[in-house]
C-alpha positions as CSV (number, residue, x, y, z in Angstrom):
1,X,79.8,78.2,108.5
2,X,82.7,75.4,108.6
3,X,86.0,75.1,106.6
4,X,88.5,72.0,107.1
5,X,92.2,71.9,106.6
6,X,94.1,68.9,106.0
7,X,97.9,68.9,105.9
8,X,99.9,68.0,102.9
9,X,103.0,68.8,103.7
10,X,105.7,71.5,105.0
11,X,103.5,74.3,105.1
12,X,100.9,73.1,102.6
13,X,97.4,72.4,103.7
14,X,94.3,71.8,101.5
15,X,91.0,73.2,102.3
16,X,87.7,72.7,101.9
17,X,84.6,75.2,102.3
18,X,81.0,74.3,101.3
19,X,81.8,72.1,97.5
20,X,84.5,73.7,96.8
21,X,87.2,70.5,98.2
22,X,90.7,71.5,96.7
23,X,91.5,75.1,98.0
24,X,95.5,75.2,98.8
25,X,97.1,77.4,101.5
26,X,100.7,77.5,101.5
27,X,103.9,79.6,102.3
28,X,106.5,80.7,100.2
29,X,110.1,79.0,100.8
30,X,111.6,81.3,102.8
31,X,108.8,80.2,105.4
32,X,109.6,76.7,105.3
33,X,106.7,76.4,102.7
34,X,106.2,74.8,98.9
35,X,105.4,78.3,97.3
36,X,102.1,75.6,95.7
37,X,99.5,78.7,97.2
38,X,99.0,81.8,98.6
39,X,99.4,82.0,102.3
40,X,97.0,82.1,105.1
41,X,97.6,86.3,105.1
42,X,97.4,86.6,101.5
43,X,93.7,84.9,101.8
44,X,93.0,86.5,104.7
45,X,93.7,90.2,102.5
46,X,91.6,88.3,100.1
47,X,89.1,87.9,101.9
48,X,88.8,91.8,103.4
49,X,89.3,92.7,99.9
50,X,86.5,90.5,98.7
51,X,84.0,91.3,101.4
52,X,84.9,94.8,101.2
53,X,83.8,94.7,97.6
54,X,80.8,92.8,97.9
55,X,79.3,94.8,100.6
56,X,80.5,98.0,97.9
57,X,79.0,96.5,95.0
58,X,75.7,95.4,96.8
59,X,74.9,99.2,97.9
60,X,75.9,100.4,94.3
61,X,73.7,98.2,92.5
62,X,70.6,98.7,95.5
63,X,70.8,102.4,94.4
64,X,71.6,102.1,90.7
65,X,75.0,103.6,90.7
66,X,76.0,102.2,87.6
67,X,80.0,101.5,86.9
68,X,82.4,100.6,84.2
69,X,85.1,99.0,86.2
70,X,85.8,98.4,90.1
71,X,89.5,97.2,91.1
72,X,90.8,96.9,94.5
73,X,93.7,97.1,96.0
74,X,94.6,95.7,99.3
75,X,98.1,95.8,100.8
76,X,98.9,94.3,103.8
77,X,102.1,95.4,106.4
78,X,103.7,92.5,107.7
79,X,106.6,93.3,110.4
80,X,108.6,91.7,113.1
81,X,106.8,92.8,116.5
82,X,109.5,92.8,119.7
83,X,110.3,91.6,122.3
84,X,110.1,87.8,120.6
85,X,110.4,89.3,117.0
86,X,107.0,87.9,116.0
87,X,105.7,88.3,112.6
88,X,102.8,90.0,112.5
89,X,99.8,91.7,110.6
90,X,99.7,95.1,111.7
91,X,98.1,97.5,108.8
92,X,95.9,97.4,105.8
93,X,95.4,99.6,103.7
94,X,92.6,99.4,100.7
95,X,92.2,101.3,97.9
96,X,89.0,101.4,95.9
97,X,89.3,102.4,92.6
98,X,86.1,102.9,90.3
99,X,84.8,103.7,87.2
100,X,81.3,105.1,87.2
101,X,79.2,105.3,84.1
102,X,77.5,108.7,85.3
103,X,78.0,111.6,87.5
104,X,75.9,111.0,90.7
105,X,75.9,113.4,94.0
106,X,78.5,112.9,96.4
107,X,75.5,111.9,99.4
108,X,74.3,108.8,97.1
109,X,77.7,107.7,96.8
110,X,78.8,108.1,100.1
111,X,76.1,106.2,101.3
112,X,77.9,102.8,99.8
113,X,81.5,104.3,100.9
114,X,79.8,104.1,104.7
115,X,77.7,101.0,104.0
116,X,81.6,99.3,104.0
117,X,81.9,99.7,108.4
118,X,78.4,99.3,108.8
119,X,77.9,95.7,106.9
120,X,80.9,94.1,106.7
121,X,81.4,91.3,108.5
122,X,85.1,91.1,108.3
123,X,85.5,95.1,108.5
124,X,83.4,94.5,111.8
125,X,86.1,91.6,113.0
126,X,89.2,94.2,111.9
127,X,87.7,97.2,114.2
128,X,85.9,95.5,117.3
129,X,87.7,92.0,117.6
130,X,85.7,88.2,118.3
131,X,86.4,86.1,120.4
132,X,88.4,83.0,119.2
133,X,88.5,79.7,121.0
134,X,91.2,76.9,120.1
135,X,90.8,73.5,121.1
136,X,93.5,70.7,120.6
137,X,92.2,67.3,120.9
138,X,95.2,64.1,120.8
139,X,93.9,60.6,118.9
């Protein structure tokens, strides 16, 4: 799996992932950016959200747990970290709000609540860590 990033400007960069060639990332003002996107920590809660959700959905649909409405919630703690006051992610917190069409037993839907740690990818990231490898390379 490969995304690139090419600058605009100030803080701006535009992405592209698979066919999809015009995804902007940006930072509000106050960080120096053009406000023209979210920013790299507002996709990132995106993301967990997302895959959070998927992984959700998938188990409810496997075991026919039928619902009205799904909504998620995901709110991210940003806070200067000392001694260099370094912003930083340091919580999330996700709530999962649902909608089912039908009472079913609290073991059945459990069983999709647990499916989130076991086959998320990016809830696997948040609570063990991967390694991550930079390389800058000078034309």
């Amino acid at each position: 799996m490969k995304v690139t990033l090419n600058y605009s400007e100030k803080m701006h960069f535009i992405a592209s992932a698979r066919h999809f060639t015009e995804i902007h990332i940006d930072e509000p003002s106050s960080f120096y950016g053009t406000n023209l996107a979210p920013s790299p920590i507002e996709y990132f809660l995106i993301g967990t959200g997302s895959c959070i959700g998927n992984t959700f959905v998938y188990c409810l649909q496997k075991h026919k747990i039928l619902f009205e409405k799904l909504k998620i919630i995901v709110n991210g703690k940003i806070q200067h970290i000392n001694p260099n006051d370094r912003l930083r992610l340091v919580q999330i917190n996700i709530e999962i709000l649902i909608d089912l069409k039908e009472d079913i037993p609290n073991e059945k839907f459990d069983l999709c609540y647990q499916s989130i740690q076991e086959y998320c990818p990016i809830t696997h990231v948040l609570n063990h860590g991967i390694s991550l490898n930079i390389e800058v390379k000078r034309n």
